[in-house]
ZADO-1210 file (C-alpha; in nm, 4 decimals, padded with zeros to 6 digits):
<atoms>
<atom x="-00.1035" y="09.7065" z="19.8712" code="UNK" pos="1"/>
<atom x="-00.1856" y="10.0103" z="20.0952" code="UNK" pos="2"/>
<atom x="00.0713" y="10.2978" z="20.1463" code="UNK" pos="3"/>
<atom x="00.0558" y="10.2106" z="20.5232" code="UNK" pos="4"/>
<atom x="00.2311" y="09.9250" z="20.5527" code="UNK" pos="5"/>
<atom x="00.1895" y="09.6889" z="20.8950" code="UNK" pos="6"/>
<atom x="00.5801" y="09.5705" z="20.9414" code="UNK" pos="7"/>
<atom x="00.5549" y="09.3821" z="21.2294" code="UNK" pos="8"/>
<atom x="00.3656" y="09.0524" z="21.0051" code="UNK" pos="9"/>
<atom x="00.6965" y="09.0573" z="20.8424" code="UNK" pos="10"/>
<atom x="00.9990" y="08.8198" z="20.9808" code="UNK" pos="11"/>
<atom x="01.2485" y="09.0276" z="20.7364" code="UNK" pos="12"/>
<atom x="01.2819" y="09.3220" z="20.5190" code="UNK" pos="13"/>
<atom x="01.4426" y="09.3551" z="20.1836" code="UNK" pos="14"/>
<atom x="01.5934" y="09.6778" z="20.0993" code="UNK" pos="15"/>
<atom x="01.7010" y="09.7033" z="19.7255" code="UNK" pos="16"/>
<atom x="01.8458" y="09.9544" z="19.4637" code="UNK" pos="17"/>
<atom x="02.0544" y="09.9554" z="19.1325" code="UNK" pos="18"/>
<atom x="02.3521" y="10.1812" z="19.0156" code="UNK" pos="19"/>
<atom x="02.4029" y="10.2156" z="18.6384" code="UNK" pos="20"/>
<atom x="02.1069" y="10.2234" z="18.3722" code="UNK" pos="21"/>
<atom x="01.9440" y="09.9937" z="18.1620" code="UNK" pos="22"/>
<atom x="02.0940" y="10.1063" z="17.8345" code="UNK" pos="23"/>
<atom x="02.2830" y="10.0078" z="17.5552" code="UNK" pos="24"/>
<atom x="02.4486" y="10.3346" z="17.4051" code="UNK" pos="25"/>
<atom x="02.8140" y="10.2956" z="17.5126" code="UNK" pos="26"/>
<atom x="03.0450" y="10.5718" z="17.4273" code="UNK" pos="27"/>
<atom x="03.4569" y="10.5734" z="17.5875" code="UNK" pos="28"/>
<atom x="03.3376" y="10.6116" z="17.9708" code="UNK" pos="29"/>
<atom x="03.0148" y="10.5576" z="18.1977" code="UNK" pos="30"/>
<atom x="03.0024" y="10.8927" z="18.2704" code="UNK" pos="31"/>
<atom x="02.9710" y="10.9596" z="17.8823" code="UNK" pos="32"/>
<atom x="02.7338" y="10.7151" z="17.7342" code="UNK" pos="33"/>
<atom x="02.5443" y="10.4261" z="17.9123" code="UNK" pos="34"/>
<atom x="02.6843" y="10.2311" z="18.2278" code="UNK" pos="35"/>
<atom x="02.9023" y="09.9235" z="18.1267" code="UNK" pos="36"/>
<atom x="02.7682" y="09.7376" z="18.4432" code="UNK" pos="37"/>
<atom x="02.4288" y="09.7547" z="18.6098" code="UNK" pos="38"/>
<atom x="02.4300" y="09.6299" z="18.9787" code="UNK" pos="39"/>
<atom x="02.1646" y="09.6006" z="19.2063" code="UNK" pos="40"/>
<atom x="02.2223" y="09.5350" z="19.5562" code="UNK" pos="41"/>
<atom x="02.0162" y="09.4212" z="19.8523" code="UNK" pos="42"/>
<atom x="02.0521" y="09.4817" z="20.2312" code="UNK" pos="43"/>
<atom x="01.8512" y="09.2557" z="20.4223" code="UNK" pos="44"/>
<atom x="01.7536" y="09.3079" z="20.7748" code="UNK" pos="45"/>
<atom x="01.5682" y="09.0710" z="21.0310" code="UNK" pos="46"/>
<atom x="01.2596" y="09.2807" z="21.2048" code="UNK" pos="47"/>
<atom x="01.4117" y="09.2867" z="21.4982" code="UNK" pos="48"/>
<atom x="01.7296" y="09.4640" z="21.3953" code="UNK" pos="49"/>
<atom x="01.5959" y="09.7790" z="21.1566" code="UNK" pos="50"/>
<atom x="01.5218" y="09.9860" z="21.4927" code="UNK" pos="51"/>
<atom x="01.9085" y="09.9275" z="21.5319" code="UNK" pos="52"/>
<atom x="02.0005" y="09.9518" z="21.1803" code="UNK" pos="53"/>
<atom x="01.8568" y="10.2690" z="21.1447" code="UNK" pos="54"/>
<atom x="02.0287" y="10.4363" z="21.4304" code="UNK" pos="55"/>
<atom x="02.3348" y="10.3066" z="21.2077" code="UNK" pos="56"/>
<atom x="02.2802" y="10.4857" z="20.9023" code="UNK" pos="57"/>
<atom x="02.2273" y="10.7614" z="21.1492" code="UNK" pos="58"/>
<atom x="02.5389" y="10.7502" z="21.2588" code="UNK" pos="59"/>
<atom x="02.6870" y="10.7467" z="20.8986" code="UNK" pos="60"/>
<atom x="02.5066" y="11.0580" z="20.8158" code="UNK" pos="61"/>
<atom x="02.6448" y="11.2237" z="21.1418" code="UNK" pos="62"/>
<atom x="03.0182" y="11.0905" z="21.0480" code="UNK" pos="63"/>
<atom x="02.9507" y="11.3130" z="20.7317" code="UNK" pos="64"/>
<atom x="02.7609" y="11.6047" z="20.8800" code="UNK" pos="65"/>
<atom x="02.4303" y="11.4853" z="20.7013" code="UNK" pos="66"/>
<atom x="02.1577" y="11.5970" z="20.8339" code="UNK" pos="67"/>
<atom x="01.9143" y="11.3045" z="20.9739" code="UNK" pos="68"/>
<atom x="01.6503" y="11.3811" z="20.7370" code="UNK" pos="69"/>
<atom x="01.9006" y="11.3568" z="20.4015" code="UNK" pos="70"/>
<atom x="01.9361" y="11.1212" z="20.1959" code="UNK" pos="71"/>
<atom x="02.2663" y="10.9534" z="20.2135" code="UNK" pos="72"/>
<atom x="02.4020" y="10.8714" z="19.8510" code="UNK" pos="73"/>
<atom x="02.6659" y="10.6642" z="19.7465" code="UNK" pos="74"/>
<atom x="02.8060" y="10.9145" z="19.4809" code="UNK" pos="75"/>
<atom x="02.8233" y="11.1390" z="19.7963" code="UNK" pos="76"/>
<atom x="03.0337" y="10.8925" z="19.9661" code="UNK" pos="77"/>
<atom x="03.2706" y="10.8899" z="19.6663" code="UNK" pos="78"/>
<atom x="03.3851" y="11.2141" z="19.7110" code="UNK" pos="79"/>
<atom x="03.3657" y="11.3297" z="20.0964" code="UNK" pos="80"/>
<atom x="03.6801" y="11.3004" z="20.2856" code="UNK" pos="81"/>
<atom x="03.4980" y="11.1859" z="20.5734" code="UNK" pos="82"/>
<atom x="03.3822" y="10.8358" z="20.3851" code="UNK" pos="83"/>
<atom x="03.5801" y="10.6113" z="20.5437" code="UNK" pos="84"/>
<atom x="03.4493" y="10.7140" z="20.8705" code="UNK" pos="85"/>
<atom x="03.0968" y="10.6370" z="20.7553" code="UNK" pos="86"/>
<atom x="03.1561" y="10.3015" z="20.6034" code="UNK" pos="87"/>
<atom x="03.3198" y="10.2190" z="20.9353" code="UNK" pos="88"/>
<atom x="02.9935" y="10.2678" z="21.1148" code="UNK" pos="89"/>
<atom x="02.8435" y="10.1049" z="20.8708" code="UNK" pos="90"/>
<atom x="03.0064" y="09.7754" z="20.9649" code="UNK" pos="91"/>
<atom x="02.8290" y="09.7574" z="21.2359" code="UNK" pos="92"/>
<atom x="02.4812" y="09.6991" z="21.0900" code="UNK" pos="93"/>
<atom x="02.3218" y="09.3653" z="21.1526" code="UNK" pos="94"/>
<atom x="02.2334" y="09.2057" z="20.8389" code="UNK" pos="95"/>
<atom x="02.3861" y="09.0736" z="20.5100" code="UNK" pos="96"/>
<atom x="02.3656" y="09.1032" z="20.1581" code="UNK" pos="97"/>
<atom x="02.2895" y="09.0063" z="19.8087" code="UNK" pos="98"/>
<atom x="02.4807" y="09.1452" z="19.4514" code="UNK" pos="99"/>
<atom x="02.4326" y="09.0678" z="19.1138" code="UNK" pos="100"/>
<atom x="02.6579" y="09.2518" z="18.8946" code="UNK" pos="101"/>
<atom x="02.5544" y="09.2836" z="18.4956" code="UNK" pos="102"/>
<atom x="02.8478" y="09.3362" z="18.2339" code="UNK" pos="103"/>
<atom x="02.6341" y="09.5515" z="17.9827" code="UNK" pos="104"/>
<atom x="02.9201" y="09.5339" z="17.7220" code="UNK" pos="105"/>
<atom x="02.9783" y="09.1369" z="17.7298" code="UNK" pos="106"/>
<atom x="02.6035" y="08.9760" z="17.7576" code="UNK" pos="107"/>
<atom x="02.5275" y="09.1315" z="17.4739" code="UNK" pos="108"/>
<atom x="02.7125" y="08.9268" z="17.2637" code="UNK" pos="109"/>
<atom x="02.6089" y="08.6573" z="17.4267" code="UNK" pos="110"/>
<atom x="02.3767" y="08.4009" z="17.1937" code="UNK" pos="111"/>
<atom x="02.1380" y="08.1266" z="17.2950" code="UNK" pos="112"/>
<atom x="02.3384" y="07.7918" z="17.1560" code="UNK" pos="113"/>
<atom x="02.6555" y="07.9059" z="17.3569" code="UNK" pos="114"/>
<atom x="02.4320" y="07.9605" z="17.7534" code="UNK" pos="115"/>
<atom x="02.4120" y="07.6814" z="17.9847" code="UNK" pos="116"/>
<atom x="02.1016" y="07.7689" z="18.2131" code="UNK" pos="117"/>
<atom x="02.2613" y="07.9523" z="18.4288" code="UNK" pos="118"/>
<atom x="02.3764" y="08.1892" z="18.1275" code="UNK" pos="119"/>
<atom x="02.0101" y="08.2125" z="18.0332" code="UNK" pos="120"/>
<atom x="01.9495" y="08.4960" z="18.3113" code="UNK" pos="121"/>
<atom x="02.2631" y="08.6786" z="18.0429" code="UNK" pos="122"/>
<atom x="01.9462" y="08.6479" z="17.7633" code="UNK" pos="123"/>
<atom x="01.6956" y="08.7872" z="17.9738" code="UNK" pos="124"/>
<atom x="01.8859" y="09.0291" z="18.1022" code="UNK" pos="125"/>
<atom x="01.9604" y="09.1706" z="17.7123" code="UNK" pos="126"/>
<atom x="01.5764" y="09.2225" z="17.7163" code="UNK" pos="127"/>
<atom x="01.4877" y="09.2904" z="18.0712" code="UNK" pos="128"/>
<atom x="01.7683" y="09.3840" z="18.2563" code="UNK" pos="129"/>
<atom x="01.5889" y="09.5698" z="18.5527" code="UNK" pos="130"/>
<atom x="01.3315" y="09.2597" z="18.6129" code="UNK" pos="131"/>
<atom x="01.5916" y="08.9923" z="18.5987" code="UNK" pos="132"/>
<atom x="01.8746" y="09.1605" z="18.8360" code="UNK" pos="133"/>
<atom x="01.6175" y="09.2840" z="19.0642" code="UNK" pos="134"/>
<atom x="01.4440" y="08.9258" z="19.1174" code="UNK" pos="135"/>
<atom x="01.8116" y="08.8053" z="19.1899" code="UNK" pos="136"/>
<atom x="01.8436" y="08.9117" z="19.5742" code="UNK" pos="137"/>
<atom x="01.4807" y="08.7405" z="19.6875" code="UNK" pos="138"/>
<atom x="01.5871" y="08.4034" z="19.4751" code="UNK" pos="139"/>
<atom x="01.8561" y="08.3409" z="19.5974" code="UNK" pos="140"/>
<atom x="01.7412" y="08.4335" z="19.9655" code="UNK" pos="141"/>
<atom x="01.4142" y="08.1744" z="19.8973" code="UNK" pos="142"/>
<atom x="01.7249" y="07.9584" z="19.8296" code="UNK" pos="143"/>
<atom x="01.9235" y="08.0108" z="20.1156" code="UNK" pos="144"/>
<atom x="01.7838" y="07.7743" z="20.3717" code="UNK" pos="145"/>
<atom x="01.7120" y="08.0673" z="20.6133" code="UNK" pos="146"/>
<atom x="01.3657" y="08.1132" z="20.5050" code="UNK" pos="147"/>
<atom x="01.0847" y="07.8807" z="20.7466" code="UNK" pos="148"/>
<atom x="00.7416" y="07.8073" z="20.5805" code="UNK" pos="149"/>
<atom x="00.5717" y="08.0741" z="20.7918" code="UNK" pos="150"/>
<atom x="00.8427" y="08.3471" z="20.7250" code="UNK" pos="151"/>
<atom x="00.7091" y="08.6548" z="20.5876" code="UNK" pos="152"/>
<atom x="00.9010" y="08.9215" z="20.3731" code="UNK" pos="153"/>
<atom x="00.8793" y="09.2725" z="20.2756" code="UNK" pos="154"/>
<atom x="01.0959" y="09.3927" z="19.9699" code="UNK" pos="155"/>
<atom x="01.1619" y="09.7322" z="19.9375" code="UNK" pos="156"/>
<atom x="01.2394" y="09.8831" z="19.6092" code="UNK" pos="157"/>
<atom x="01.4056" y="10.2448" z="19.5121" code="UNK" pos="158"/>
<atom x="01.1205" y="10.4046" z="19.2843" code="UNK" pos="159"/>
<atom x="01.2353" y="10.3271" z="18.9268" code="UNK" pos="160"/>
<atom x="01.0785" y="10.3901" z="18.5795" code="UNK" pos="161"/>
<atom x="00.6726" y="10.2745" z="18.5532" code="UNK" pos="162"/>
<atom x="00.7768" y="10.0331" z="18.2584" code="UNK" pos="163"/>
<atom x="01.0497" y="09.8590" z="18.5184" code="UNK" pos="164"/>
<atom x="00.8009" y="09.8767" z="18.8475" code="UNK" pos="165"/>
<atom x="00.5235" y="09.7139" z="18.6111" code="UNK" pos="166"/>
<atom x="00.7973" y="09.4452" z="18.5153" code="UNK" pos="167"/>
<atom x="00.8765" y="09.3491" z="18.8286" code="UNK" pos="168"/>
<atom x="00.5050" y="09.3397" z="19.0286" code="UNK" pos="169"/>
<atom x="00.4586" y="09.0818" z="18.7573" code="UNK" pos="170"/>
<atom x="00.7061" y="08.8762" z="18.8532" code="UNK" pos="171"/>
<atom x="00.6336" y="08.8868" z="19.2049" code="UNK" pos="172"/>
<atom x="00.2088" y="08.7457" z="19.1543" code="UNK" pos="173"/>
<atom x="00.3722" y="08.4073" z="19.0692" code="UNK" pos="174"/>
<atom x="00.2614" y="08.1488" z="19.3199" code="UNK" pos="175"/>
<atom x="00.6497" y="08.1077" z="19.3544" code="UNK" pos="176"/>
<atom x="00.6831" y="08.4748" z="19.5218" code="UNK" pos="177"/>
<atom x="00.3929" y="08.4189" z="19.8059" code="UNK" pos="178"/>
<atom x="00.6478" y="08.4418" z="20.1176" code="UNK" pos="179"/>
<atom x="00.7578" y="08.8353" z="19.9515" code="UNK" pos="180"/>
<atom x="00.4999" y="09.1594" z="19.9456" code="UNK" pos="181"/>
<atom x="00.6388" y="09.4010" z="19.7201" code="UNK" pos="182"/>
<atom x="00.6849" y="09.7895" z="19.7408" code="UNK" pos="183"/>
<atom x="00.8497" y="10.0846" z="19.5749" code="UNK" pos="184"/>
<atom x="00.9449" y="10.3619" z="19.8049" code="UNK" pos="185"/>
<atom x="01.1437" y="10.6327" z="19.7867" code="UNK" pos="186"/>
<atom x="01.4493" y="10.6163" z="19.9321" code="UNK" pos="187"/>
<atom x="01.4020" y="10.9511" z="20.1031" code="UNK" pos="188"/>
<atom x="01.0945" y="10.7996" z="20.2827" code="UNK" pos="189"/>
<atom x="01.1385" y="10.8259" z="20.6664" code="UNK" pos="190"/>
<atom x="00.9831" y="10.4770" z="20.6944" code="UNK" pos="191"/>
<atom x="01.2402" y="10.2868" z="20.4854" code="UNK" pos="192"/>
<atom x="01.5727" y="10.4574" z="20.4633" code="UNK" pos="193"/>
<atom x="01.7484" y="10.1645" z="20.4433" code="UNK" pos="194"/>
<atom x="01.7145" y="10.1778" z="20.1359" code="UNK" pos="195"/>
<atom x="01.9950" y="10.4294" z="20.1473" code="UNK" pos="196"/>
<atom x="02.1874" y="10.1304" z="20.2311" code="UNK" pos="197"/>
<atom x="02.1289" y="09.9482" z="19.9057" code="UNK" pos="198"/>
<atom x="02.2072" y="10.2533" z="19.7299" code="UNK" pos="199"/>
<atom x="02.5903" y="10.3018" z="19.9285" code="UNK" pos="200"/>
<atom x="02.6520" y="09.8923" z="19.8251" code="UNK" pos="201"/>
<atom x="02.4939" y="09.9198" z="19.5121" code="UNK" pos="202"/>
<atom x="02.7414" y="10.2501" z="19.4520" code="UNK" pos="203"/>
<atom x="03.0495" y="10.0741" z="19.5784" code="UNK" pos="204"/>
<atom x="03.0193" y="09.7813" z="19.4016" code="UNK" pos="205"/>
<atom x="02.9805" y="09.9280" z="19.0907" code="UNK" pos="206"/>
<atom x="03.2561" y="10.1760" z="19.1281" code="UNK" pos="207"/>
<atom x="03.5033" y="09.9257" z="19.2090" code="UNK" pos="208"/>
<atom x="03.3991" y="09.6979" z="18.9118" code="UNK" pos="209"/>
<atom x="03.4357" y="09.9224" z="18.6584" code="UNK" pos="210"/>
<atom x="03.7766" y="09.9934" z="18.8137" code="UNK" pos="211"/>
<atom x="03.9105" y="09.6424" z="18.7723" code="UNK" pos="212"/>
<atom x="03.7896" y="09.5647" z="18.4267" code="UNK" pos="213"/>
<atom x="03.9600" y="09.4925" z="18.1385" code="UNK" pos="214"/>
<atom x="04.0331" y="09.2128" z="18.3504" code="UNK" pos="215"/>
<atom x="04.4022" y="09.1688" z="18.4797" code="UNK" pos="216"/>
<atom x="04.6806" y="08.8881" z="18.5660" code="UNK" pos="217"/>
<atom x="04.5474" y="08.7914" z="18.8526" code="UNK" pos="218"/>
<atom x="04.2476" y="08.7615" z="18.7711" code="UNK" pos="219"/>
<atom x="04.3573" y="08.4366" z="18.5401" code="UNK" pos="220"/>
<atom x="04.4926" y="08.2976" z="18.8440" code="UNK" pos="221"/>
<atom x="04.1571" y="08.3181" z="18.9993" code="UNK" pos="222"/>
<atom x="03.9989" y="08.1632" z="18.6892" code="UNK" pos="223"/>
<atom x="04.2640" y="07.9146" z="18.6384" code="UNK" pos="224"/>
<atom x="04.2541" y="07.8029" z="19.0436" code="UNK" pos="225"/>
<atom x="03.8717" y="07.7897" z="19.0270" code="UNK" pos="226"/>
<atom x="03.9018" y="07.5745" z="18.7386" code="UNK" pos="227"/>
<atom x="04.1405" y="07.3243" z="18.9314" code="UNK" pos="228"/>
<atom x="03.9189" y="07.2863" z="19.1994" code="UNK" pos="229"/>
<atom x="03.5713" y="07.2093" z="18.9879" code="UNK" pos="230"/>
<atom x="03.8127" y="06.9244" z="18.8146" code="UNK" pos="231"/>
<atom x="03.8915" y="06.6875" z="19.1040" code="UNK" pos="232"/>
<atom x="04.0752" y="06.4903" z="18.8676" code="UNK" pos="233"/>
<atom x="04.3018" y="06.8153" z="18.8761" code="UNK" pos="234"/>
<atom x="04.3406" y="06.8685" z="19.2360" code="UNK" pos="235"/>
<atom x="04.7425" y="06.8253" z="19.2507" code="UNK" pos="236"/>
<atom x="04.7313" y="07.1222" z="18.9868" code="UNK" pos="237"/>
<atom x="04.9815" y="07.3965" z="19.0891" code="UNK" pos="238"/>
<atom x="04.6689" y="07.6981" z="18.9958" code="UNK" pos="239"/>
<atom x="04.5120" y="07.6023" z="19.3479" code="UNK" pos="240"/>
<atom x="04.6485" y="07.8533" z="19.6362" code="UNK" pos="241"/>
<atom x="04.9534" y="08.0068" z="19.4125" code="UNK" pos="242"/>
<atom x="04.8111" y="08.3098" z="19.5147" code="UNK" pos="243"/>
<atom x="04.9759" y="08.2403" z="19.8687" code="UNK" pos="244"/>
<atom x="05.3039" y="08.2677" z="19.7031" code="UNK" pos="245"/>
<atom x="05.4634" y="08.6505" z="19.7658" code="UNK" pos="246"/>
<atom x="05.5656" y="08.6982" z="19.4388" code="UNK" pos="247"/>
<atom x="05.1875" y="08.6128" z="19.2893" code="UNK" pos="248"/>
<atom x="05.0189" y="08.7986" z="19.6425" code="UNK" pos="249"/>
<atom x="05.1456" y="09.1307" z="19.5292" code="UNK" pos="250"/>
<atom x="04.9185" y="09.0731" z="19.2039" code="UNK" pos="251"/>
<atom x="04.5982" y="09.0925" z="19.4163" code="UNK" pos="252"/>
<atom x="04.7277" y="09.3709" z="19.6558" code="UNK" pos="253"/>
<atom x="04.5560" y="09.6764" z="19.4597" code="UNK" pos="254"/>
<atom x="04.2789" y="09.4803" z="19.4538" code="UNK" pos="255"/>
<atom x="04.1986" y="09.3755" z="19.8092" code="UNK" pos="256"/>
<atom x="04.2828" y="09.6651" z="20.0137" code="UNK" pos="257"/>
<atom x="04.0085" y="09.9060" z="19.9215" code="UNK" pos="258"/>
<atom x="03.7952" y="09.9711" z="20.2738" code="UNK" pos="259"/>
<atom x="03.5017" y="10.0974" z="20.0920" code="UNK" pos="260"/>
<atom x="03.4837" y="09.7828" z="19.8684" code="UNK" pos="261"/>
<atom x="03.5791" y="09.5255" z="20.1652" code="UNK" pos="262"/>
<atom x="03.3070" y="09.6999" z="20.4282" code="UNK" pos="263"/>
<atom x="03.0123" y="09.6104" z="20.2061" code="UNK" pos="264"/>
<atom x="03.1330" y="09.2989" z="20.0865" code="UNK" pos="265"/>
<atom x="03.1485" y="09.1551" z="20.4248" code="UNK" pos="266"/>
<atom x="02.8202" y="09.1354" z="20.4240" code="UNK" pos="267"/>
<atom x="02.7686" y="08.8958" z="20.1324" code="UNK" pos="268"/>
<atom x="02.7736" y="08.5795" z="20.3174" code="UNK" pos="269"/>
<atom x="02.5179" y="08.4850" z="20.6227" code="UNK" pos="270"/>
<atom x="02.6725" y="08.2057" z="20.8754" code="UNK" pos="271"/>
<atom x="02.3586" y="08.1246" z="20.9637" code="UNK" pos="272"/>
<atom x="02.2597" y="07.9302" z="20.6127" code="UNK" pos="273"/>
<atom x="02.2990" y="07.5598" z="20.5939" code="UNK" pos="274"/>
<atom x="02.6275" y="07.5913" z="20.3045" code="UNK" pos="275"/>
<atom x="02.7118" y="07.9329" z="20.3345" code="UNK" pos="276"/>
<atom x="02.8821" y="08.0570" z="20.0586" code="UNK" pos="277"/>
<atom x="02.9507" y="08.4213" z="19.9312" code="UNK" pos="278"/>
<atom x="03.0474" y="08.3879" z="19.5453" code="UNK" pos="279"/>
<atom x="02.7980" y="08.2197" z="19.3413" code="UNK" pos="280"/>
<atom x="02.5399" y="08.2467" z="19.6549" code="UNK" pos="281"/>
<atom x="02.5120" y="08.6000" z="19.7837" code="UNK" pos="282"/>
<atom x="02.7504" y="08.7799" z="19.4578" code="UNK" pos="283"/>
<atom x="02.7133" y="08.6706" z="19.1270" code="UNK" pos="284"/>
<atom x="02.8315" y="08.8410" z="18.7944" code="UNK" pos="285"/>
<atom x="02.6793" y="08.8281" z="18.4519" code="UNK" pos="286"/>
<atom x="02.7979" y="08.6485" z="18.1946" code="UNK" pos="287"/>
<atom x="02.8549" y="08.4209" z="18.4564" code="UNK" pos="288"/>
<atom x="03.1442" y="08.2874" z="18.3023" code="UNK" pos="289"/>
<atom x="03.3448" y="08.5963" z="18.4439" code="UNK" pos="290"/>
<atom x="03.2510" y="08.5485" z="18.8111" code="UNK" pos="291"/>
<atom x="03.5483" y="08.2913" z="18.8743" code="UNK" pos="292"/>
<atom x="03.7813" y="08.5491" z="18.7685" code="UNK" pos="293"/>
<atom x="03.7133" y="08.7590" z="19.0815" code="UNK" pos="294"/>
<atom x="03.6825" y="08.4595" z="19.3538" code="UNK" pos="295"/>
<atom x="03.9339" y="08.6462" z="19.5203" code="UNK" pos="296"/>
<atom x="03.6969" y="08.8239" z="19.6741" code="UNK" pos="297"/>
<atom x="03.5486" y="08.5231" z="19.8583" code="UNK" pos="298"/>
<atom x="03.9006" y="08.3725" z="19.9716" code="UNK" pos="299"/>
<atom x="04.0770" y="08.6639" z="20.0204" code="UNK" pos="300"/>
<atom x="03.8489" y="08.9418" z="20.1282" code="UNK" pos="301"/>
<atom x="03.5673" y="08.7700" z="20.2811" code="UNK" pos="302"/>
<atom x="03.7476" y="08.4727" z="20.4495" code="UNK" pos="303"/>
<atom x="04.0817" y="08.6512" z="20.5136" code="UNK" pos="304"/>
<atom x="03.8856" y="09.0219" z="20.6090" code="UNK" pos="305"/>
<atom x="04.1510" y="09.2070" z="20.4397" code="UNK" pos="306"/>
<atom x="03.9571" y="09.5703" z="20.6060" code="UNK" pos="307"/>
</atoms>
């Protein structure tokens, strides 16, 4: 594909990144060795909003005193007292989002007789982490009911290593990919800054992930409610809603009162889709397995909008 790209044949644009690395090397901390988790993100925009959604990020940078032509990094955000500010502009973009988050540490001890197919994307993902996490956000958006026969999309990748770019072009010649055009750009390119966007929810989703693992009380509670409600046989069981209870509540308050996490998370659900449904849909976590134990954020974040 050319380096002049014609948007306006495309119905919606894909704007992805990652935060963490590919490797395996783990020492006590991320900042030390390799990331525990890998998460790529995905801001999606219809055509006819990325005029608007642009004057957005904009209006981040300005809430930080970014120059227009900066890049606006989520590591940046971490640290600048002025971040909440930003991520309250950003609520106003028009869009939503996909998130697949990749426990480095736990899928690879995962081993083929103990996968359902689901856990098969925790295989591939020991082997080709980058091609498998960044194919996530255009699956599950071919899968979303949103897309028409004659809808055209543009995915936008962050540069990344040759290897990884090769990897993922490949992917993306199947016969199954012929609604999606792939790119790499980089995210400092005055075209597609939106990317910057993927970067901020890759960032934040990462950062508060690696906050709330080893996994906690509560997050049993989610597992053990989830697991109520898949077993209809179970559906008197007294795991569904305890979280309602004060004395169990207080469990999840640390956990679903961060703005920064709550802002981009909002975006993981589209109304618009036939079933909508954030977890499992829009926010997944490999091993899969652990994604019940943080439903919490669909119910109580999402649903609730505890922001």
């Amino acid at each position: 594909m050319s380096s002049k790209i014609d948007i306006h044949k495309y119905n919606y644009i894909m704007f992805v990144d990652a935060s963490g690395d590919d490797g395996y090397k783990f020492a006590a901390s991320s900042s030390e060795g390799s990331s525990f988790s890998f998460v790529v993100s995905c801001f999606v925009t219809p055509l006819s909003e990325l005029e608007y959604n642009k004057d957005i990020l904009l209006a981040m940078k300005k809430a930080l005193f970014v120059k227009p032509e900066q890049e606006l990094k989520s590591t940046a955000l971490k640290r600048h007292r002025n971040a909440r500010a930003a991520y309250e502009k950003m609520a106003s973009l028009h869009g939503f989002a996909y998130s697949i988050i990749t426990n480095k540490r736990l899928i690879q001890d995962i081993k083929p007789d103990e996968v359902s197919d689901i856990g098969t994307m925790s295989l591939i993902a020991q082997i080709d982490l980058s091609g498998i996490t960044h194919t996530f956000p255009s699956i599950a958006f071919q899968n979303s009911g949103l897309l028409k026969d004659t809808d055209k999309v543009l995915i936008v990748i962050d540069n990344m290593k040759k290897r990884e770019m090769d990897r993922i072009k490949d992917i993306f010649s199947s016969d199954n990919a012929k609604q999606f055009d792939l790119i790499f750009r980089d995210s400092k390119d005055k075209d597609f800054p939106l990317i910057q966007i993927a970067d901020i929810m890759c960032g934040t989703i990462r950062s508060y992930y690696e906050s709330s693992i080893p996994l906690g009380k509560h997050n049993y509670i989610c597992k053990n409610c989830m697991g109520a409600q898949w077993h209809t046989a179970k559906k008197g069981s007294p795991f569904i809603k305890r979280c309602t209870t004060k004395s169990v509540r207080k469990l999840f308050v640390p956990y679903i009162n961060n703005t920064e996490f709550n802002t981009v998370m909002r975006f993981h659900r589209c109304d618009d889709e036939p079933n909508p449904r954030s977890i499992g849909n829009h926010f997944i976590i490999l091993p899969i397995e652990q994604l019940p134990a943080f439903a919490y954020i669909s119910c109580m974040i999402i649903k609730d909008g505890y922001l």
